[in-house]
N, C-alpha and C positions, 0 to 999 in steps of 0.2 A: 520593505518592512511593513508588516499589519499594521494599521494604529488600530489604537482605542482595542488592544489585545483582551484586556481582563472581561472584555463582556462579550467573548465568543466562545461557545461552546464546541469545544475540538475534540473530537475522537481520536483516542491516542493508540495506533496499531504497531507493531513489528513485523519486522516480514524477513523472510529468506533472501538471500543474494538477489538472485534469480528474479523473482517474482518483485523485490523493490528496483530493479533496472526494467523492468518489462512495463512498470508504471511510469518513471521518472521519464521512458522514451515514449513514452502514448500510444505503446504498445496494448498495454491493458486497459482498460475503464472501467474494470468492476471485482471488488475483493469479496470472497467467500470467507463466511463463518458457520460453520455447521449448528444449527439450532439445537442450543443446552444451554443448565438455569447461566452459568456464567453469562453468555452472553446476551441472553431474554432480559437480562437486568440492565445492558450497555445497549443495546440495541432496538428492543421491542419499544414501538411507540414513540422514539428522542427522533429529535432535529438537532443535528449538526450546523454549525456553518464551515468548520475543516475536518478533515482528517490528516491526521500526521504522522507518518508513519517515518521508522527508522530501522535500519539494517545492524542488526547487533544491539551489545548492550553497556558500550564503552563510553565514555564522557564523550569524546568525539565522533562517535557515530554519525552519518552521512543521517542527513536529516530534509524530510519534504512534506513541505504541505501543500493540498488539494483542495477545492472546493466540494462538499461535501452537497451533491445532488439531492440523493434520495436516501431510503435504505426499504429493498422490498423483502417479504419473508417468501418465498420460492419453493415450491414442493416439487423437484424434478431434477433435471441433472444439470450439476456444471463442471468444473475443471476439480472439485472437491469429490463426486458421484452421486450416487442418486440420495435422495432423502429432504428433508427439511435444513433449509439453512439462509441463510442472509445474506442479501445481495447488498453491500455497499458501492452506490453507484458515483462516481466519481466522474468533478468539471475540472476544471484548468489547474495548471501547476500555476501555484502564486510563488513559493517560496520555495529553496533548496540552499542545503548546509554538503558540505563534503561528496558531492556526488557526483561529479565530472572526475573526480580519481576512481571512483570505487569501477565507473564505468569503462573508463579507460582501460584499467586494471583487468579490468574482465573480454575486452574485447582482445589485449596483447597476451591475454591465458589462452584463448581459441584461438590464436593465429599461431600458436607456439605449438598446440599442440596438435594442428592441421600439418604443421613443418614436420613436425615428427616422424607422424604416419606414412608421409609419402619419400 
């Protein structure tokens, strides 16, 4: 557990299936947000110390926080395509809620449906 929580300023993100297992396993280190006012207002210019992202939008949701690096603005291409957008650069998992099921879950969906095909 954080202490001394109420004076960290945390980035609160959602994410896809997919894309929150590819961070949880340190597969990823870095989330795109395509440059618009919503995000010019969360993004442009703030220092983080987490980001906390969650898969869904249910009380129990699989829940993980990061160490919140940097945040650069990018004009080029990433995993989002070409244009202006926001690189949230991501350090170490400190925390996680529900996410050894959700992963689980997802690794016995590809082995079920590799059984299938063959």
């Amino acid at each position: 557990m954080i202490e001394n929580e109420k004076d960290l300023k945390i980035l609160y993100l959602t994410l896809k299936k997919e894309h929150f297992i590819d961070i949880y396993l340190g597969k990823k280190k870095v989330e795109y947000r395509w440059k618009k006012p919503y995000w010019d207002v969360r993004l442009a210019n703030k220092k983080y110390d987490i980001v906390q992202f969650t898969n869904g939008y249910t009380v129990d949701r699989p829940t993980m926080r990061l160490e919140h690096v940097r945040t650069r603005l990018i004009n080029g291409s990433s995993p989002l395509g070409n244009g202006e957008q926001y690189a949230v650069v991501l350090g170490d998992l400190l925390e996680s809620w529900k996410c050894e099921q959700l992963v689980m879950d997802e690794f016995i969906e590809e082995r079920v449906s590799k059984l299938k095909q063959s």
